[in-house]
Steps between C-alpha positions, in 0.01 A plus 500: 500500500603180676271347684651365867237332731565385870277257706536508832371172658472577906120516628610784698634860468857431644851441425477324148248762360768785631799297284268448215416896466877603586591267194259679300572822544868439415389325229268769378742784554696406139406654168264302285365269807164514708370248758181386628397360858288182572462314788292201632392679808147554542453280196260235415734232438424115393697178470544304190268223519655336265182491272686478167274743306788730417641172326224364323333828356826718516401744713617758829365333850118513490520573834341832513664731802773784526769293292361601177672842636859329493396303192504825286794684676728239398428499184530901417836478707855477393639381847384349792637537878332314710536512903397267762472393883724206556215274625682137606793565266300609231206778355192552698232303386309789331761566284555114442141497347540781298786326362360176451170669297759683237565115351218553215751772347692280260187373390332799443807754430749257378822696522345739673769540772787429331753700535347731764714572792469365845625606875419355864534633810364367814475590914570239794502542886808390516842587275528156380142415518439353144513798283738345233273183455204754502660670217562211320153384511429845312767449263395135395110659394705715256738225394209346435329752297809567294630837655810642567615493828705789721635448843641863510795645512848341688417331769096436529597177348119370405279855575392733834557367800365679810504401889202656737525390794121471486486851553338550173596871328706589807684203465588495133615880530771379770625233273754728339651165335160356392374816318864541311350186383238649383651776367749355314212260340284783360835629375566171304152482387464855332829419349413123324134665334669804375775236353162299408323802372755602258638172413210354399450622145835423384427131647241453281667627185750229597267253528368627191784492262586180623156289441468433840192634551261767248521858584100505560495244676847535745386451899699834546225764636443836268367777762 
């Protein structure tokens, strides 16, 4: 079964939670695909503090509090979608922690994201109220961790893109263009990790046959 997580990073239960479940159950409506929910509300939730532990013993964040939770989601999924607030142009601060904890993993589970696939979508007060450069933000953390990126189908250009008019779940419901968006994403998405899902194996026999890399030892997942 693959494995699709999404995080939703708003502290409250409004708009961006909505878009994140209405991805998901698109998502988890084709064959073969199931989804799990996390979010950082009502979590215990620390910054880096840029300690360097992870670095010098190669280890997860020492900090002991609910990312642990995340820590282990992401690593039994196959795709992440994650969701935010647009907070000054970019993700809420909670979810910019959260980000900013996952940097052990290529010390600790080198290769360990590669190759999963990533979406963003994110909610602003206003219809051009940083949503894009929220998205992007998202998008660099998996560029980063060496996933593959969708933006969704024609037209989402770099993910979900909704507009509340502060009006939390009310709002987002009205924005008939915001949650096409959306729509249209989790579309995308369920497409590229069934494409990912069933290409995989034949990537590594390639890889195989042609040295690059040992079958046993190939950074494409086995479920």
């Amino acid at each position: 079964m693959i494995k699709v997580l999404g995080i939703c990073g708003s502290p409250r239960k409004g708009a961006t939670e909505w878009s994140v479940r209405k991805a998901l159950d698109i998502i988890g409506s084709y064959p073969g695909i199931e989804t799990t929910f996390w979010s950082v509300r009502g979590k215990k939730i620390g910054p880096c503090i840029h300690c360097d532990r992870c670095i010098r013993e190669k280890t997860m964040c020492v900090i002991e509090d609910d990312v642990r939770e995340v820590e282990s989601l992401i690593l039994e999924t196959d795709a992440i979608l994650i969701g935010s607030p647009v907070y000054d142009m970019n993700v809420s601060g909670q979810l910019a922690m959260v980000l900013n904890r996952m940097r052990p993993h290529y010390l600790v589970h080198p290769g360990g994201l590669r190759n999963k696939i990533g979406a963003a979508l994110s909610v602003g007060g206003t219809r051009h109220g940083g949503q894009e450069m929220t998205n992007l933000a998202i998008i660099n953390f998996f560029l980063m961790h060496e996933m593959l990126v969708t933006g969704g189908l024609g037209g989402c250009y770099n993910g979900g893109k909704i507009w509340s008019k502060d009006d939390r779940v009310s709002g987002a419901e009205k924005d008939t263009v915001g949650a096409d968006t959306v729509v249209r994403l989790a579309q995308g998405m369920a497409e590229a990790v069934l494409v990912a899902e069933h290409g995989r194996a034949r990537a590594r026999e390639l890889m195989a046959e042609s040295g690059k890399v040992d079958a046993g030892s190939s950074p494409l997942r086995d479920h």
